[in-house]
C-alpha positions as CSV (number, residue, x, y, z in Angstrom):
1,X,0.0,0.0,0.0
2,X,1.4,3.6,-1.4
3,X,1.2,6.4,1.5
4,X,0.6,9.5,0.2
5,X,3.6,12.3,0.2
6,X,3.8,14.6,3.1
7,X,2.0,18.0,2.0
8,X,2.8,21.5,3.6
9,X,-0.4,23.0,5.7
10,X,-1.7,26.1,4.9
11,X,0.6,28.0,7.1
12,X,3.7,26.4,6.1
13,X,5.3,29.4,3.5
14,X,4.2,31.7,6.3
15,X,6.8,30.0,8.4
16,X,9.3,29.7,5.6
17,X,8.8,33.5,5.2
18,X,9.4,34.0,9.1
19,X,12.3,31.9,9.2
20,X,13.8,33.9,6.0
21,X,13.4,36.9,7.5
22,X,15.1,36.1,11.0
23,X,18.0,34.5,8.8
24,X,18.0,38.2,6.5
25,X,17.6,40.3,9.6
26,X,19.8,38.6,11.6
27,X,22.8,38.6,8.6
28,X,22.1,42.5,8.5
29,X,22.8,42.8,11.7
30,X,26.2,41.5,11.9
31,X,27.6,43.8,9.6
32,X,25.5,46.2,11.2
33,X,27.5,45.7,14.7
34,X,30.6,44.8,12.8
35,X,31.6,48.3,12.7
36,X,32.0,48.3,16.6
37,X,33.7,44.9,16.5
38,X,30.6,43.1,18.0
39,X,28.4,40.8,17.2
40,X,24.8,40.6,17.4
41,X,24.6,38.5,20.4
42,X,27.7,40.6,22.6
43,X,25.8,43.7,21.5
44,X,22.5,41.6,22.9
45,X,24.7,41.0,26.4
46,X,25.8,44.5,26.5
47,X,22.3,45.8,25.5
48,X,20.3,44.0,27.9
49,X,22.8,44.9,31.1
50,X,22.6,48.7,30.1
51,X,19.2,49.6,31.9
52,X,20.4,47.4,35.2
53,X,23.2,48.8,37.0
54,X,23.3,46.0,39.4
55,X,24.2,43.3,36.5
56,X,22.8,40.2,36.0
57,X,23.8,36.6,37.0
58,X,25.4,34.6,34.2
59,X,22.5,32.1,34.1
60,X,19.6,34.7,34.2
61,X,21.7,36.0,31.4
62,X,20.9,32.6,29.7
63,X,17.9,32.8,30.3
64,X,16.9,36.0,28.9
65,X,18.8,36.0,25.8
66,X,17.8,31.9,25.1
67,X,21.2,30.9,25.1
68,X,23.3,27.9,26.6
69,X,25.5,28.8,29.4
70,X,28.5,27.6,27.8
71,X,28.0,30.0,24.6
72,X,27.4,32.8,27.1
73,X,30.6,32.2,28.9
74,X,32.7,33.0,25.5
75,X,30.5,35.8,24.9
76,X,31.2,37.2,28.5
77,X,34.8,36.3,28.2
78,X,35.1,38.5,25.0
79,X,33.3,41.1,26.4
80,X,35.7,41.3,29.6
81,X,38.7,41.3,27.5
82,X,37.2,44.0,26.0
83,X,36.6,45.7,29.0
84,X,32.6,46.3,28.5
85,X,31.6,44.0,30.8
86,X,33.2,42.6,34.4
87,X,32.4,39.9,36.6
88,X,31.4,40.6,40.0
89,X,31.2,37.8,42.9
90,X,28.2,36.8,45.0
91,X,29.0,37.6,48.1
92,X,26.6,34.8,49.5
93,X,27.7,32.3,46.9
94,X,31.5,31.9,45.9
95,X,30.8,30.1,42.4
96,X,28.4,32.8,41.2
97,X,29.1,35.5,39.2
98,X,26.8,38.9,38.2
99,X,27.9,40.5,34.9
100,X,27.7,44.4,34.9
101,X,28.5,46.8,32.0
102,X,31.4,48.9,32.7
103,X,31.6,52.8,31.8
104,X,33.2,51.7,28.5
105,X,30.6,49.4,28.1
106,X,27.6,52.3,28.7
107,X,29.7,54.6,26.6
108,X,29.4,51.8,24.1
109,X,26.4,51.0,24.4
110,X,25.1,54.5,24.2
111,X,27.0,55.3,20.8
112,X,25.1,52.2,19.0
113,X,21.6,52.5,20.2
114,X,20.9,56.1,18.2
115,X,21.7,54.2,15.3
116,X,20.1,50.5,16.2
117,X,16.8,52.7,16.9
118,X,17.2,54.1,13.3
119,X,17.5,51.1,11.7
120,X,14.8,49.5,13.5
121,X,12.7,52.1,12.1
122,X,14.2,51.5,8.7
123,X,13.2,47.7,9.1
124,X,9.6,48.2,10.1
125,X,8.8,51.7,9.0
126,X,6.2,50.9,6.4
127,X,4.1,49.6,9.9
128,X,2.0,51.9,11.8
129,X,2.6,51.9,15.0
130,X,-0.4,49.9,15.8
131,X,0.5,47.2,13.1
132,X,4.2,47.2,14.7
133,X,2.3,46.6,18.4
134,X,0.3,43.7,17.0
135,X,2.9,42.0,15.1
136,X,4.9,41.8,18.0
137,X,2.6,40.4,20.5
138,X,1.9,37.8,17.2
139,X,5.5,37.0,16.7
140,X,5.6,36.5,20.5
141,X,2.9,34.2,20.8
142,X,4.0,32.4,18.0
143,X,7.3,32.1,19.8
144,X,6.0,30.5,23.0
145,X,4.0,27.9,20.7
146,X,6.9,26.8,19.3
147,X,8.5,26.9,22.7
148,X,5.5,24.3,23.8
149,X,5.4,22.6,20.6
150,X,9.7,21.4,21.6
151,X,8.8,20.2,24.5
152,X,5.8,18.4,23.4
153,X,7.4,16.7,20.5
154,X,10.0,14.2,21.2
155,X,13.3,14.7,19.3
156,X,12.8,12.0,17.0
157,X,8.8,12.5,16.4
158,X,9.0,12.3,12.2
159,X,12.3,10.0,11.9
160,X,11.9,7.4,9.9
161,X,11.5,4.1,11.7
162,X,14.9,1.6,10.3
163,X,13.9,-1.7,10.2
């Protein structure tokens, strides 16, 4: 018996659209932040310390920016060397660390976003405002669905069976 080929659902070039456009944006923006010798994820580290002056533990660091501790460890150790970031200890727990933005780091920080605010503006400007606000709470809800749909789907879920 012949089982009919796989077809794409109705919403199927929508996502190829989405995940084109992530790729496209995402490309931009390294030669975007390539001018400050950064890339997109530091300027995402550095960004996302420079409204808390207290820092941020490495792992709710992670957490925020989606990433596995080991990636943000090399991002963090760039950013040191650097000098934009420093580790601070815990005082209440000796293997912890919080990361906090430096003055150069600010400074830094403060000379891109002028022109990361422009380009977002670039990217989107043929939105209203109102069409921007709704296609963000969309592309977040269609993040946490795919969040839910990972864990609900076992790794192998559409492998061929061998055998």
């Amino acid at each position: 018996m012949k089982t009919k080929p796989a077809r794409p659902g109705p919403r199927y070039e929508t996502l190829i659209k989405l995940l084109f456009t992530a790729d496209t944006v995402w490309n931009l923006s390294r030669g975007f932040f390539a001018r400050w010798e950064l890339s997109p994820s530091q300027f995402n580290v550095i960004n996302l310390l420079h409204d808390l002056p207290e820092g941020m533990s490495q792992t709710a660091l992670g957490r925020q920016l989606l990433m596995h501790r080991s990636n943000l460890t090399g991002l963090v150790d760039k950013l040191e060397r650097r000098g934009l970031v420093e580790r601070l200890a815990v005082p209440d727990d000796r293997r912890a660390y919080r990361v906090v933005l430096t003055a150069s780091g600010t400074m830094l920080v403060g000379e891109i976003l002028p022109h990361y605010y422009r380009g977002a503006e670039l990217v989107l400007g043929g939105l209203s405002a109102k069409q921007a606000t709704r296609l963000a709470r969309e592309l977040g809800e269609i993040r946490a669905r795919a969040e839910r749909a990972a864990i609900e789907t076992p790794v192998d879920a559409g492998q061929p069976r061998s055998g």
